[in-house]
C-alpha positions as CSV (number, residue, x, y, z in Angstrom):
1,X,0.0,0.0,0.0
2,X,1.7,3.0,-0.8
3,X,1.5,6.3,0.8
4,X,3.5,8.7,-1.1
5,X,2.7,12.7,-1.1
6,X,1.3,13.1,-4.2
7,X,0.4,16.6,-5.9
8,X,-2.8,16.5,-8.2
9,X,-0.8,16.4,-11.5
10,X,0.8,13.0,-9.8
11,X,-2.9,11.8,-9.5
12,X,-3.9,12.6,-12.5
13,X,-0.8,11.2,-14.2
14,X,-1.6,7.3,-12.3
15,X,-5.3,7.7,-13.2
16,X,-4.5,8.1,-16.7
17,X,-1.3,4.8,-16.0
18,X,-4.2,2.8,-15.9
19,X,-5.2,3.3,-19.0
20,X,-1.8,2.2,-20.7
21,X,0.0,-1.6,-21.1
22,X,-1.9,-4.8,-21.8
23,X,-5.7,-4.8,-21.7
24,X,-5.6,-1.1,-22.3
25,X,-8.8,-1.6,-24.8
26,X,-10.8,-2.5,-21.5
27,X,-12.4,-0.4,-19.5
28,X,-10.7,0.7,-16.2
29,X,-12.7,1.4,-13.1
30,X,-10.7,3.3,-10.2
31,X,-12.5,3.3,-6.8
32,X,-12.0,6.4,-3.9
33,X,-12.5,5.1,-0.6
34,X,-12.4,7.1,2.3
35,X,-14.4,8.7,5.6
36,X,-16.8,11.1,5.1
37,X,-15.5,14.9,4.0
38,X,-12.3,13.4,2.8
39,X,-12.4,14.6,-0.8
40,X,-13.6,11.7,-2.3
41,X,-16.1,13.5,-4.6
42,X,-13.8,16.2,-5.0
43,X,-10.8,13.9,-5.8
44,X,-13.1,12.0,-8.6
45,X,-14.4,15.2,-10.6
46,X,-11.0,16.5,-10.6
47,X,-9.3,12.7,-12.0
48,X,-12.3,12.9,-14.4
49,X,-11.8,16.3,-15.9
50,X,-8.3,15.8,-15.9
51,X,-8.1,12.5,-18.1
52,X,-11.3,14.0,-20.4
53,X,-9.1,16.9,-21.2
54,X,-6.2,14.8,-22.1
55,X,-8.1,11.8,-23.6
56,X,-11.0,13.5,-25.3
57,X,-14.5,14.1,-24.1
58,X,-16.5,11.3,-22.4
59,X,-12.9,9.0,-22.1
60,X,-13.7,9.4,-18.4
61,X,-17.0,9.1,-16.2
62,X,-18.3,9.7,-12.6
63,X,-20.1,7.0,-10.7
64,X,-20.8,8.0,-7.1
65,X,-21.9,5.8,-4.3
66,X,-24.2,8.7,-3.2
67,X,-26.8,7.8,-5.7
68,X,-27.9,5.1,-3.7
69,X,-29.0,6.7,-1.0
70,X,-32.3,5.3,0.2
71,X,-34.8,8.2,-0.2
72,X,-36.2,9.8,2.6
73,X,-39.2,7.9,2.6
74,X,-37.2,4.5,2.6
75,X,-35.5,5.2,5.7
76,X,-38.8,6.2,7.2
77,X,-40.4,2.9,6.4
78,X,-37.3,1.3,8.0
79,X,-36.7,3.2,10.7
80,X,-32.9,4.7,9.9
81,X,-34.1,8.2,9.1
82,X,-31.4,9.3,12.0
83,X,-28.8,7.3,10.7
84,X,-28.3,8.1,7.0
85,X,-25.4,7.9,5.5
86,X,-24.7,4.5,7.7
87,X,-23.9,1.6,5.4
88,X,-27.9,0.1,5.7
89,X,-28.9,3.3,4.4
90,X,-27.9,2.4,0.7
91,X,-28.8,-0.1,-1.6
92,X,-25.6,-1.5,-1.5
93,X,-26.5,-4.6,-3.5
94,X,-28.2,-2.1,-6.4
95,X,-24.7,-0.2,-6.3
96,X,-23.0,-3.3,-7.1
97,X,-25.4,-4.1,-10.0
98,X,-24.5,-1.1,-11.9
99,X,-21.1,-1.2,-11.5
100,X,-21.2,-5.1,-12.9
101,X,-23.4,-3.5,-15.9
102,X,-20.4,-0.7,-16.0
103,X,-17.9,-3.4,-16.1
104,X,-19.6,-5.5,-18.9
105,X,-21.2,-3.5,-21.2
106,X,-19.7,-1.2,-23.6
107,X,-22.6,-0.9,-26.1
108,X,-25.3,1.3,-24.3
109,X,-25.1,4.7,-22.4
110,X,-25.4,3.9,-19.3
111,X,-27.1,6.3,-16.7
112,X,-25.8,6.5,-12.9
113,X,-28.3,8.0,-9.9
114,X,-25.9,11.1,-7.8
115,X,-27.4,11.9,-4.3
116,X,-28.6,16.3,-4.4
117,X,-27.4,18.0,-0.7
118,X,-30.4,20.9,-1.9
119,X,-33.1,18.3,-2.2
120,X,-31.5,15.7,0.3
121,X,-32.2,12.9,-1.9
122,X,-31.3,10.5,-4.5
123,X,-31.5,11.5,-8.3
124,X,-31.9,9.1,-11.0
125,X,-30.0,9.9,-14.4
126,X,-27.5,12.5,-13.2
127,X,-24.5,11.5,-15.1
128,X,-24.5,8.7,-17.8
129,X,-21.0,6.6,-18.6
130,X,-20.6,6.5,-22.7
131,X,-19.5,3.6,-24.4
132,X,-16.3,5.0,-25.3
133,X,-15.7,6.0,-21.9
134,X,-12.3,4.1,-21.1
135,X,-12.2,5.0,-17.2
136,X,-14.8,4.9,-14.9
137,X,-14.1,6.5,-11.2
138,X,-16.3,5.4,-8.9
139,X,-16.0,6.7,-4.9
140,X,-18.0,6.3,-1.6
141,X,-17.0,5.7,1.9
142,X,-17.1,2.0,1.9
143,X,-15.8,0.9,-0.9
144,X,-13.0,-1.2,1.4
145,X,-15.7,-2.4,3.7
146,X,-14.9,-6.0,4.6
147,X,-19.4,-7.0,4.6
148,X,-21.2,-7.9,1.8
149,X,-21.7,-7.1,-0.8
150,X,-18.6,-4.6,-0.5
151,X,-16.2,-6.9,-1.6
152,X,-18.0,-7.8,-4.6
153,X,-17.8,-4.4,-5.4
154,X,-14.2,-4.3,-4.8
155,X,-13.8,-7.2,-7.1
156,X,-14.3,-4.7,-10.2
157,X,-11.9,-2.6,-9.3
158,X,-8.4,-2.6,-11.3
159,X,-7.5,-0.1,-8.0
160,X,-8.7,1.5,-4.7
161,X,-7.3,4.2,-3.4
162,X,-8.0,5.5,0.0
163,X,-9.0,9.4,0.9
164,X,-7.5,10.8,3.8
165,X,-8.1,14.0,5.7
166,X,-7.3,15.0,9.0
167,X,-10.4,14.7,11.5
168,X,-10.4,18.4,12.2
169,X,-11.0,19.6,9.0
170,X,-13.2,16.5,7.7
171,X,-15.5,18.0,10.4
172,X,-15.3,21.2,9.6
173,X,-16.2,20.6,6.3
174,X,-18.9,18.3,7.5
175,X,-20.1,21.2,9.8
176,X,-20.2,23.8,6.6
177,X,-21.8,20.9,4.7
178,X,-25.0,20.7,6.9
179,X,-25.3,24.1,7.6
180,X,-25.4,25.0,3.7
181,X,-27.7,22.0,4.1
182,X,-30.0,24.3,6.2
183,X,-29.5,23.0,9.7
184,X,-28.4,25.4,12.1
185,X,-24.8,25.1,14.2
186,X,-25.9,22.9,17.1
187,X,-27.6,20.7,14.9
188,X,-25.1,20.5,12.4
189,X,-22.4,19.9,15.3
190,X,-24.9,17.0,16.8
191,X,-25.4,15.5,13.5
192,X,-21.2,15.4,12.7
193,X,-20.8,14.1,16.4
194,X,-23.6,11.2,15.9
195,X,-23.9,10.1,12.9
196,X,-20.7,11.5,10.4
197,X,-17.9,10.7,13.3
198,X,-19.1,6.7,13.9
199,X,-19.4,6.3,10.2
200,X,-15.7,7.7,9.3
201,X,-14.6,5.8,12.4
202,X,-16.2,2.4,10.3
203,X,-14.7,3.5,7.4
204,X,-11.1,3.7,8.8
205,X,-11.3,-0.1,9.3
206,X,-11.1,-0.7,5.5
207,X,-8.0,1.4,5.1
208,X,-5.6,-1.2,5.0
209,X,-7.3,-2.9,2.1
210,X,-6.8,-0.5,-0.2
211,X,-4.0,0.1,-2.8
212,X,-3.2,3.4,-2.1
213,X,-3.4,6.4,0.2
214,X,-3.9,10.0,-1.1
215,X,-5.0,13.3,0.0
216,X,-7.4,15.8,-2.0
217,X,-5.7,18.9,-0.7
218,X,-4.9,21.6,-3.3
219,X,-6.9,20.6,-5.6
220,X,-8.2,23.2,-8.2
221,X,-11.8,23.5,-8.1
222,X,-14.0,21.2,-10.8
223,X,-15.2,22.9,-13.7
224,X,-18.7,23.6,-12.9
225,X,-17.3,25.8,-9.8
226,X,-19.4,23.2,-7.5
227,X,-17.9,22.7,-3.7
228,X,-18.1,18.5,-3.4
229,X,-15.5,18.1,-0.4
């Protein structure tokens, strides 16, 4: 597992490596891992932009685990409506399904759900991988989570690389997350505290399973100005 300081040029520069040398004509899926307010969605935009700009448009596409969110009224009917963003609050085994279809199918478009903070729910259709698209980056926190169906997941991966961020600014991103979210401070700070910290704290478990560790600091911002840390 390596864990070299990397600038975002070095990133970019492996996301594109995996797109050279034998089976190059395949597609590649790259996975971001990592505790919540890392940089994972940050960290993906940027890889995405990055290789489109040097390998054409749609050579690259954004599959986040965020689109499979249970809605609202899902985690009502199951009682987790306090706990989302906990692994039983996706569909975890619908996740995996599309990134199989991703895997095997280069023949269709093929449309992928993204979670919007304004509405606080799921979207379906928010980004769509092309056939040509070479590189697929796909990111959520548990990607290295040792239950099923994680691993499964895991299994399509040609690499995961881990997302890390000191605690004290994941949570104060976390904090400026929720409150542009439209709670106020001491429910934001309750919400980071019980529900955000014992996720990360899950998510740190999975670290040693991935293939690399990175950091999304110093990152320019992604090309439709949008704040994703």
């Amino acid at each position: 597992m390596n864990e070299d300081t990397l600038t975002a040029s070095d990133l970019a520069a492996l996301a594109l490596g995996l797109l050279r040398g034998p089976g190059s004509n395949a597609r590649t899926i790259l996975g971001l891992a990592g505790p919540p307010g890392a940089g994972k969605s940050t960290l993906a935009r940027h890889l995405v932009a990055e290789v489109e700009r040097r390998e054409g448009p749609g050579s690259a596409a954004y599959l986040p685990l965020d689109g499979f969110h249970l809605s609202a009224a899902q985690l009502d009917r199951v009682g987790l409506g306090h706990r989302k963003g906990a692994p039983a609050t996706f569909d975890a085994h619908g996740y995996v399904a599309l990134l199989r279809r991703v895997a095997s199918d280069r023949f269709q478009d093929i449309y992928v759900p993204d979670f919007d903070r304004e509405l606080d729910e799921p979207v379906a259709a928010s980004h769509v991988v092309p056939p040509h698209a070479r590189l697929v980056i796909t990111e959520g926190n548990y990607l290295a989570a040792a239950e099923h169906p994680w691993p499964d997941a895991r299994r399509l991966l040609r690499e995961l690389w881990y997302v890390d961020a000191d605690d004290a600014v994941r949570e104060e991103r976390l904090i400026r997350r929720h409150l542009a979210g439209g709670r106020d401070e001491a429910a934001a700070r309750h919400w980071v505290t019980t529900n955000d910290h014992p996720n990360g704290e899950y998510v740190k478990a999975g670290r040693s399973l991935c293939t690399r560790i990175v950091r999304a600091n110093g990152l320019p911002p992604v090309p439709d100005g949008r704040s994703v840390l």
